[in-house]
N, C-alpha and C positions, 0 to 999 in steps of 0.2 A: 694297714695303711702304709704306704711308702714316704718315709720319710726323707724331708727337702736334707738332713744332714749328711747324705750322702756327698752331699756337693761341699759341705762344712772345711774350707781348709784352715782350721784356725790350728794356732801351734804348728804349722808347718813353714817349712824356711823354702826359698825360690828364689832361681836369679832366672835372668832374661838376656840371651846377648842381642846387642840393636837395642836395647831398652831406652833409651833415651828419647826417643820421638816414634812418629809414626805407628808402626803396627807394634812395634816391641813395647812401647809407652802403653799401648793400648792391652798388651796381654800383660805389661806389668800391672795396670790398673786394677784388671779382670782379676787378676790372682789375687790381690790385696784385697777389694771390696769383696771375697768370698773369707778371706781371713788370713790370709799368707804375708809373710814377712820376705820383703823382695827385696833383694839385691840389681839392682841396675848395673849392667856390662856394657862399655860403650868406649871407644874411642874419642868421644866428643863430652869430655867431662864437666863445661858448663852446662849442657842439655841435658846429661845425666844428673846430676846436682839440682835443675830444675824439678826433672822428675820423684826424686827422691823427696826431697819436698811435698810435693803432691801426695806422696802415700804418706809421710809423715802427719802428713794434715786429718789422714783417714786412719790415725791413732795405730798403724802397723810400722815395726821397724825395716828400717832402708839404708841402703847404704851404697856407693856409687865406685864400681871399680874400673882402672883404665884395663882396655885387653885389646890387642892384635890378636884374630881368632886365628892368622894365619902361622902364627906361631907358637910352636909348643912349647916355648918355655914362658912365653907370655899367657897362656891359657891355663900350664898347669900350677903358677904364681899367683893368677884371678882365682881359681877353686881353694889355693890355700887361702886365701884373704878373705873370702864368703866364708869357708869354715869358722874360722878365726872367729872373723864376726857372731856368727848365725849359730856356731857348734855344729851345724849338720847339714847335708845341702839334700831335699824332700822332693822338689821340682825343678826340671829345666826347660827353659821354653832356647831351643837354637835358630833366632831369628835373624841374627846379623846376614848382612846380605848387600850386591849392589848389583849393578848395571851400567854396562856401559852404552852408550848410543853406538849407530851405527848399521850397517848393512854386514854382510861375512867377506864379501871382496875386500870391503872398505876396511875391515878390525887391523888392528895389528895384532902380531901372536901376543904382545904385551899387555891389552887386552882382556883375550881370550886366558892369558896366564891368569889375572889380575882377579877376573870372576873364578874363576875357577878355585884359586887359591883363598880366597871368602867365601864364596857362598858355599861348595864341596867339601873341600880340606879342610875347612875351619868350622862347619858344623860335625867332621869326622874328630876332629880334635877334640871338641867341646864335648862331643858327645863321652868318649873314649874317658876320659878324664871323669866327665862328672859321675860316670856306672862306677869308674875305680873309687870314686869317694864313695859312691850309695854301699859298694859293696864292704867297704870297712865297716860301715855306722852299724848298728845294734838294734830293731831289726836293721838285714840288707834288703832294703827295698825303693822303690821308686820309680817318678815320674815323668819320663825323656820324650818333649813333645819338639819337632823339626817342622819348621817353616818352609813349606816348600812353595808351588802356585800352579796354579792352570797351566802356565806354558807346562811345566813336568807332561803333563798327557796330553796337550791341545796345541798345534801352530797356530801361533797367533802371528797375524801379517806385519804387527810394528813390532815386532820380537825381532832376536837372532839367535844366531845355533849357540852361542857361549853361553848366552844364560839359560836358555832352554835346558841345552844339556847338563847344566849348573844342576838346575830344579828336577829334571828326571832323575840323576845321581842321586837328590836328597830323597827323592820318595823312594825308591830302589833300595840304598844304604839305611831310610828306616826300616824297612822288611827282613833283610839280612842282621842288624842287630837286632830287631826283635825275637826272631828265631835264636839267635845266640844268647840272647842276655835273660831269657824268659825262666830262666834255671835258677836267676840270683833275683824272683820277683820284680823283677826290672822292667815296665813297661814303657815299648818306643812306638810311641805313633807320630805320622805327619798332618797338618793342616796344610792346605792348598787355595790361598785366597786368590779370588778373580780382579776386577780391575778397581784398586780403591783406591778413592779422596783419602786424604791425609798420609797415606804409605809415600809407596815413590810417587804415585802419580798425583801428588798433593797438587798440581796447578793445572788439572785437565781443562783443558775448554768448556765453553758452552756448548761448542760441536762436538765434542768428542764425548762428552756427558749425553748427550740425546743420543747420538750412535748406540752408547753402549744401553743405554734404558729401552730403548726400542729392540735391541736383539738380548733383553732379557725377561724370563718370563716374569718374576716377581715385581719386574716395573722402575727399578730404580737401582744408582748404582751404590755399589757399596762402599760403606761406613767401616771406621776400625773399629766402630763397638757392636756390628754386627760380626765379630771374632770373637766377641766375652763369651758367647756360649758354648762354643765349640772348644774354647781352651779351658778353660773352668769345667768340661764333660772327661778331655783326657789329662787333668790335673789330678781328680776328686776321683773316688772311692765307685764313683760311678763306674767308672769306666775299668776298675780292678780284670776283669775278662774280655778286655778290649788289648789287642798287641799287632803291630804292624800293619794298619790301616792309615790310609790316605785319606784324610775326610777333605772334599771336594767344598767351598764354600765360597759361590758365586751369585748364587741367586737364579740360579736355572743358566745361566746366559751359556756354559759349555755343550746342553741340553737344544739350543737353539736352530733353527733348518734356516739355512741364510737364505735361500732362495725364495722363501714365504715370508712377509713380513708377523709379527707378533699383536695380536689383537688382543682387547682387553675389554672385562663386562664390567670392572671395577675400576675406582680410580685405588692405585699401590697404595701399599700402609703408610710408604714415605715420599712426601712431593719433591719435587729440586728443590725448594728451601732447608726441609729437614734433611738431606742429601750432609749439607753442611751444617750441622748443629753436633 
């Protein structure tokens, strides 16, 4: 019989960058209630302090570090102070990320530098960083999951090319280091969420919320704890023969034909109220 302790992360230490809110709150959450001891990375250290909190509450230790992912000497200071803390660093979730509004005529390069230098660079740093620590520790092994999203493989019409090409670089750059790092037991996969409440698009409309539920198959849109499975799949033991996969988690909606509207025999698991719970 297969046993659920695959998924068991207890005694394992984890930080999250972006951990303070939104989807990184949500993969910090995920990691803690399977058994992990999170570290919170975040630029915004009353949110991060809130969150750390929260996992302290769920009897795992936390701790909240400030980091500019866009700088390496501010990221390779965060990994020593998670050491510090934690003795070892077991999982990394590289979530940190932004967006800037705008059309591509309209950006400035400053901009286009600005995502680039976060969401690309600063998951390349984090990354880079946190394998040189796995690979000191005793065993050298470990966890490197990258936040990437739909735009990476899908144009999305309220998108633009900075962040698009952001999120292709992250899923791309986890293939390339998985291929490279898979020698020091170092497993790198990406997640790719589609359009969620609570992340950035924490204040969608009521129009933009119907739009997106109608061009999804599963019926509704998604939730950041519809992520605890997929991060907790390439955190845990589960996923030990799993390396450089994009795991796609949208709810069908990339899977969608625009020109036919989406019919349904069921009413979805989650109505628009549970949307927001």
């Amino acid at each position: 019989m297969l046993s659920l302790s695959l998924f068991d992360l207890s005694g394992k230490k984890a930080l999250v960058t972006g951990g303070a809110a939104g989807i990184g709150r949500g993969c910090a959450l995920a990691l803690a209630m399977a058994g992990a001891d999170v570290a919170i990375i975040d630029r915004d250290e009353q949110a991060g302090n809130e969150t750390t909190a929260l996992i302290r509450k769920m009897g795992r230790a936390s701790l909240c570090v400030r980091c500019d992912v866009r700088e390496a000497a501010s990221v390779t200071a965060m990994i020593e102070s998670v050491v510090q803390g934690f003795g070892r660093l077991d999982i990394a979730v590289n979530n940190a990320g932004i967006y800037r509004e705008g059309t591509d005529e309209a950006q400035s390069k400053d901009d286009w530098d600005q995502v680039m230098a976060v969401n690309l660079t600063g998951t390349w740093l984090c990354a880079r960083a946190e394998m040189q620590q796995m690979v000191r520790q005793t065993p050298a092994e470990g966890k490197i999951i990258n936040i990437a999203s739909i735009a990476a493989t899908t144009v999305l019409g309220n998108s633009n090319g900075a962040y698009d090409a952001s999120k292709a670089g992250v899923a791309h750059l986890t293939r390339t280091l998985a291929a490279q790092w898979g020698r020091h037991n170092i497993n790198v996969n990406s997640v790719s969420p589609g359009y969620v409440l609570g992340g950035m698009g924490a204040q969608r409309s009521l129009e933009e919320r119907q739009r997106i539920r109608e061009s999804t198959p599963l019926g509704h849109v998604q939730r950041v704890q519809d992520l605890y499975g997929p991060i907790l799949f390439f955190a845990s033991r589960a996923s030990d023969y799993v390396t450089g996969q994009n795991l796609i988690v949208d709810g069908g909606y990339t899977l969608s034909a625009s020109l036919a509207p989406l019919e349904r025999s069921v009413a979805p698991r989650i109505d628009p109220a549970g949307e927001l719970s």
